[in-house]
Phi, psi and omega in degrees: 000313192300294205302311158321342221216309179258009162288308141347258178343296185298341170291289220313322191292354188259299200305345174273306170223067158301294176262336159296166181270030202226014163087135166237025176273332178303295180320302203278324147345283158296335175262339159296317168297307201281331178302342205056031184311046190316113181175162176296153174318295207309319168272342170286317171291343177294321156319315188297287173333320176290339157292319170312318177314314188272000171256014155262318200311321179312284219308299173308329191271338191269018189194012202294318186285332188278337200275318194290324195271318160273013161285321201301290180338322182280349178245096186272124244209108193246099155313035202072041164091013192230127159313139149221021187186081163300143164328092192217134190309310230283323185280327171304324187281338157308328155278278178356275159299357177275315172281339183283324180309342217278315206275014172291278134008309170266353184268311192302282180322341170285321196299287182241053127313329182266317185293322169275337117001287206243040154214357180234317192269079160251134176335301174289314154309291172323303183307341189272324181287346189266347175273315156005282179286317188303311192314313159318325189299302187291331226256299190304349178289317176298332189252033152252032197304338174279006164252021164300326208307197185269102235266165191283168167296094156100039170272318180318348197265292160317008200272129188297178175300303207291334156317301179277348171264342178309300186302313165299011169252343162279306156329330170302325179283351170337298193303006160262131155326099166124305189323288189102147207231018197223324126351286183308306152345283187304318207268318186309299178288350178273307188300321175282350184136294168308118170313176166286312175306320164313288138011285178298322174297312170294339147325284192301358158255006178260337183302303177325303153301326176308309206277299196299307192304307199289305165303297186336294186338291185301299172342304186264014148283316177274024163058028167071225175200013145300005167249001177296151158280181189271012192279309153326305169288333187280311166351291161302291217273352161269006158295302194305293197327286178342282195308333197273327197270327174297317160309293150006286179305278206310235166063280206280347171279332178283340155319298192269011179268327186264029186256332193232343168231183180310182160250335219289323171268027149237013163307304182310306182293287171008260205318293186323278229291340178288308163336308142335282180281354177289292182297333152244017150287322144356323211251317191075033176279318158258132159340106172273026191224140194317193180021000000 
């Protein structure tokens, strides 16, 4: 019951920052350590992905029409001799650019995937990159204020080639444990042009092939979930739930918040919560050691 209760906890914590700008590979670091989340490596990773799954799952029900509407576009659908859905290029050049954001970001992770495994998911390490990325955070929102404003209807639609590789090459810093993939994106898409809400969104539909292709993977890498118990299972699937109705939430409140204030407090949370975990690995309350 106890291991259930903090698998519970722990969704809520990946559903809160999944998609916030404040890491949520960082967190569950550090919340797994204060929690004791006590279990073989292999199911807390298997755990973790599997949560990550239910908070893009969020992302795909909360965007489903839109996501449904540049598919519609690749299939033109004729009525009694009349369109009634004419062809049109804008959702393929969109899955396009959506795959080119993919590939910086996946060449880094075939590279120093294993290297950053096994030296960065640490306590000390996560607090530097999470004060690190806030400070970045504040210095590009400022000396970019014009992609602050509020973006035109359907710019996430429209982001050009040249675009979509900037933000995946700024996706890339993701791959350190504390940066935030949601962080990388956002500072990406201001440098590219793109408002923050634009930005954000586009995040959130370049997350969807990232998340998805990258946890299945790791999943038929880890061997599945036949050798878990039921305790295990149940363990995992109120992680997914979990992760999934909270992300639900946050998603649409992080839309309208940045439709109307900064990034700047969660920059400010970044640098605090990095301080935070300096101190108290200090303390030795959390693990200063890689895994």
């Amino acid at each position: 019951m106890l291991f259930c209760l903090k698998s519970f906890l722990l969704g809520i914590v990946e559903g809160i920052t999944e998609f916030l700008p404040i890491s949520s590979t960082g967190h569950l670091i550090v919340f797994e350590d204060l929690l004791r989340f006590e279990a073989s490596d292999q199911y807390i990773n298997t755990y973790s992905y599997v949560i990550q799954l239910g908070a893009i799952l969020a992302v795909i029900v909360l965007y489903r029409k839109k996501i449904f509407a540049t598919l519609q576009n690749l299939f033109p659908k004729k009525e009694g001799g009349v369109w009634v859905r004419p062809y049109s290029q804008t959702g393929l050049r969109f899955w396009i650019t959506l795959a080119i954001a993919c590939i910086p970001g996946f060449l880094v992770v075939m590279l120093l995937g294993d290297v950053v495994d096994t030296y960065l998911f640490n306590a000390v390490s996560v607090s530097i990159v999470l004060i690190l990325g806030g400070v970045a955070m504040i210095l590009a929102e400022r000396f970019h204020p014009k992609n602050t404003a509020r973006p035109q209807k359907g710019k996430w639609l429209h982001v050009s080639t040249k675009q979509a590789l900037i933000v995946g090459g700024f996706q890339c810093l993701s791959v350190i444990p504390g940066m935030s993939r949601s962080a990388s994106t956002i500072i990406g898409g201001w440098f590219a042009g793109l408002s923050t809400t634009a930005s954000a969104e586009f995040s959130f539909f370049l997350a969807i092939p990232v998340m998805v292709g990258m946890s299945g993977l790791k999943l038929i890498q880890l061997g599945g979930f036949g050798s878990m118990n039921a305790t295990e299972l149940l363990s995992l699937a109120i992680g997914f739930v979990v992760s999934f109705f909270v992300a639900l939430i946050v998603v649409k409140k992080f839309i309208a918040f940045l439709q109307k204030k900064p990034m700047t407090v969660f920059a400010a949370y970044r640098i605090l919560f990095g301080v935070v975990v300096l101190v108290l690995s200090a303390a030795g309350v959390v693990s200063v050691t890689a895994g």
